[in-house]
N, C-alpha and C positions, 0 to 999 in steps of 0.2 A: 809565522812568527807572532808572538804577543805583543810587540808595539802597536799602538795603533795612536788616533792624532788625538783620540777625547781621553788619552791617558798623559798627556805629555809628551806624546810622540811627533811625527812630523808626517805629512802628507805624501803619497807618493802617487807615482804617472805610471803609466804604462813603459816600459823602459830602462825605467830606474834600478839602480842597481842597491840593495840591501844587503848590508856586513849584520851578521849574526853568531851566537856564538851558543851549544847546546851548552846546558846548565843542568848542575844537580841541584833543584829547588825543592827538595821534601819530598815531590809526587812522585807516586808509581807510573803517571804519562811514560809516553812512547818517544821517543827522541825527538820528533816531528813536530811535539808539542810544548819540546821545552830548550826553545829557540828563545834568547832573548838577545839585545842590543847589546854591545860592549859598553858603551858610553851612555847611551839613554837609561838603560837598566841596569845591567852588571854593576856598571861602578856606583850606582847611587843606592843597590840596594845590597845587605849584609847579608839576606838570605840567602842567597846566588854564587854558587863557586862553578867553578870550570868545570865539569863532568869527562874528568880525563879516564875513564873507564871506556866512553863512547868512543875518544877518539884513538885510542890504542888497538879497540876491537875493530874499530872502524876503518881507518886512516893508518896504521900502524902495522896492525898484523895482518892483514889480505898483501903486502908489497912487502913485509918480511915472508911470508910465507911463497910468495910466487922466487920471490932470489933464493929463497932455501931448498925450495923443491927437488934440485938435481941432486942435493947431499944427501945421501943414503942413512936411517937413523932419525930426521927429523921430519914432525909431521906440524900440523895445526897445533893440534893438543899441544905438543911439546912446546911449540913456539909461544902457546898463550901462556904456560906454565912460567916459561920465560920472563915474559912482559909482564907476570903476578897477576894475571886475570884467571878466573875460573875457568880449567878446564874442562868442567865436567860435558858442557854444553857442546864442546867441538869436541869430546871423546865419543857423542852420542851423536852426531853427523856421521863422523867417520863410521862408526859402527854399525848404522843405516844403508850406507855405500858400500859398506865391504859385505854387508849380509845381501844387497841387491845383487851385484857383482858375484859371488860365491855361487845367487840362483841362479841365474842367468848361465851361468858354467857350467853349471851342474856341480859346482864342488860341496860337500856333504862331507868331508872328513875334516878335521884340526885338531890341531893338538889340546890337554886340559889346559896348559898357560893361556894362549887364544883363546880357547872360548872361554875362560872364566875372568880372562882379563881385568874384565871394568867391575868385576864383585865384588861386595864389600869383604874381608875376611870376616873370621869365625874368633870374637876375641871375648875376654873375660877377664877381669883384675883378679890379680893374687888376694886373698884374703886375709894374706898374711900381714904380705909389705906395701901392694897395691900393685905390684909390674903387672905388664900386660902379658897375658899368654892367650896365643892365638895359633889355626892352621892356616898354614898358604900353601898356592902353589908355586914353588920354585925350579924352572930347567925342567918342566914334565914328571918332578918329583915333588912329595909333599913335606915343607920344611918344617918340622915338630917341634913345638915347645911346649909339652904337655906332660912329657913325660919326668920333668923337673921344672920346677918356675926358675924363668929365666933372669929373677934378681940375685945379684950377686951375694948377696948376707943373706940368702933365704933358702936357697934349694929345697922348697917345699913340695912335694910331690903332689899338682895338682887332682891329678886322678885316683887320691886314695876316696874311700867308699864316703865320706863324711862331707865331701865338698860335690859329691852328683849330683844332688838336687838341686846347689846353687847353682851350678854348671847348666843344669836342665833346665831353672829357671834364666838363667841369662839368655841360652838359644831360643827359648818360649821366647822371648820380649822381642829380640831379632828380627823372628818370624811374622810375631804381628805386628813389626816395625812398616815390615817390607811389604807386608797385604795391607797395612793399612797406607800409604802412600802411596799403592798403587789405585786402591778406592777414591782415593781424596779427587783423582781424576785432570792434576792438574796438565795442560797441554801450552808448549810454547811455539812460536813463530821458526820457521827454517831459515826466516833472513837475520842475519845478523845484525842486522841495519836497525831490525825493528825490533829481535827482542820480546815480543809481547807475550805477557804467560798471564796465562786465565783459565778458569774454572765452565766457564760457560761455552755452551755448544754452538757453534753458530751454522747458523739456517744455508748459506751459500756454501755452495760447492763443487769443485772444478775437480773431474772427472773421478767423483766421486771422496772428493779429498775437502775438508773442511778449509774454508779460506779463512785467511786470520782477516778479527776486522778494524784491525787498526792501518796496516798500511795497505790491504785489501790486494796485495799480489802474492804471499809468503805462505805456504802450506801451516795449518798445525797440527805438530805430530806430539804424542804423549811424552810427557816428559819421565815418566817410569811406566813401560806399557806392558800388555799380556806376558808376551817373550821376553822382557828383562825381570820380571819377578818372578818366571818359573825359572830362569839360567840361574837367579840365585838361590834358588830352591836348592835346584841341581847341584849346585856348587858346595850347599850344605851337606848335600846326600853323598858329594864324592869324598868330602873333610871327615866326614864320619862313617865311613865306607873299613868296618874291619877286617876285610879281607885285600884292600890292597894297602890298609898304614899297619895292619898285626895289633891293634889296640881294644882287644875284646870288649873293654869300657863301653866305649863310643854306643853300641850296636842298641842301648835302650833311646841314645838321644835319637840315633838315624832314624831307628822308628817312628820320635815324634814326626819327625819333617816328611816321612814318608805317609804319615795320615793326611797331612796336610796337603801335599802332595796328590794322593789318590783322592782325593776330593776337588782336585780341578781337572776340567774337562777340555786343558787348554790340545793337549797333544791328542786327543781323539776325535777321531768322526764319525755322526752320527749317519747313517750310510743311509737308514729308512727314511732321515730327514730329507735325506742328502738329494734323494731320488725320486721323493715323493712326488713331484709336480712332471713328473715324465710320464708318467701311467693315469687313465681314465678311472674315477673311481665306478663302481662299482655301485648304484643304484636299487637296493630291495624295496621287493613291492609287496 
């Protein structure tokens, strides 16, 4: 806690019991650090508000989440979605669990709804009127607004020859939306308690897994990693896939994402590498 006695605070024994209260003070600190007094602190100072984000994720949703459990339909995610907290963080647990779980099964098939789930869609303003047109996946089919803009005083045909290049350049920006936030490298804590998102790599490590160093028990895992920026590759390559939406258009954009695409070397193995430390080399004299 930040009380202490050379601030105006009061002394304490071994014993004693401490009322505190997490607060949202400006810092990007870690929960653990941004303890203050109700009465000492809180109320004498204006910077200081209640940090009711901590205790919803904290206090709130783990005891909604354990009562809702047996209802079929709701998950974490849904539940944060609920309480207005960012789901993105408990869609990306879950999605860790269910891909651990799948290995471990041996399960290898799902449907394109599941795996493209947590993607962003393929979207673009009308140039007209501004509506959004975009593809999704909808029910293991793909829901089309491309083939007329979906504002109602516009029925513009986005796919006439004059708007591809705008078109190709909004998927370009997309693409190095998605590689470059998967560069930036940022990695957050598995405990929800702690939270902590950083840039930096840290030195410890528990069975080969980077330990976060703020509350020093909580894994850190990527917060956009290898396999979520090729899923959205993928996901681009299926939205613009003209042999299963019939949209001959698309087939210059797929291209691009397909260059893109064959220049990572995330889904391949290198077999020579792979092996090389099994065999004696071979010594000329």
């Amino acid at each position: 806690m930040n009380t202490s006695a050379g601030s105006g605070g009061r002394k304490l024994r071994s014993g004693d019991a401490v009322v505190y209260v997490v607060c949202d003070d400006g810092s990007s600190l870690p929960a653990t650090q941004r303890a203050y007094h109700p009465d000492l602190e809180v109320a004498k100072r204006s910077d200081l508000t209640i940090d009711a984000r901590y205790y919803l994720e904290q206090q709130v949703h783990p005891v909604v989440s354990r009562l809702c459990d047996p209802i079929e339909g709701t998950d974490a995610a849904r539940i944060a979605e609920c309480l207005g907290l960012d789901a993105s963080h408990f869609r990306q647990a879950l999605r860790r669990d269910e891909d651990d779980d799948a290995t471990l099964l041996g399960v290898t098939e799902e449907s394109e709804l599941e795996k493209y789930r947590d993607c962003e869609e393929m979207k673009f303003p009308c140039r007209k009127c501004g509506s959004e047109n975009k593809l999704s996946i909808v029910e293991d089919a793909y829901g089309l607004t491309l083939e007329r803009c979906p504002g109602s005083d516009c029925q513009q045909p986005p796919l006439e020859k004059e708007n591809m290049a705008y078109i190709r350049n909004q998927l370009t920006q997309a693409v190095r939306r998605h590689v470059h936030r998967y560069y930036e490298g940022w990695h957050v804590c598995e405990d929800p308690a702690c939270a902590m998102r950083t840039r930096q790599t840290p030195l410890v490590l528990n069975r080969g897994q980077p330990v976060c160093p703020a509350c020093r028990c909580g894994i850190l895992h990527p917060e956009f990693s290898e396999r979520s920026v090729y899923r959205q590759l993928g996901f681009y390559q299926h939205c613009l896939d003209k042999d299963k939406i019939g949209i001959s258009q698309l087939n210059d954009l797929k291209l691009d994402v397909d260059k893109v695409v064959n220049n990572c070397a995330y889904s391949e193995v290198n077999l020579s590498k792979l092996f090389e430390g099994l065999f004696p080399q071979k010594i000329s004299h």
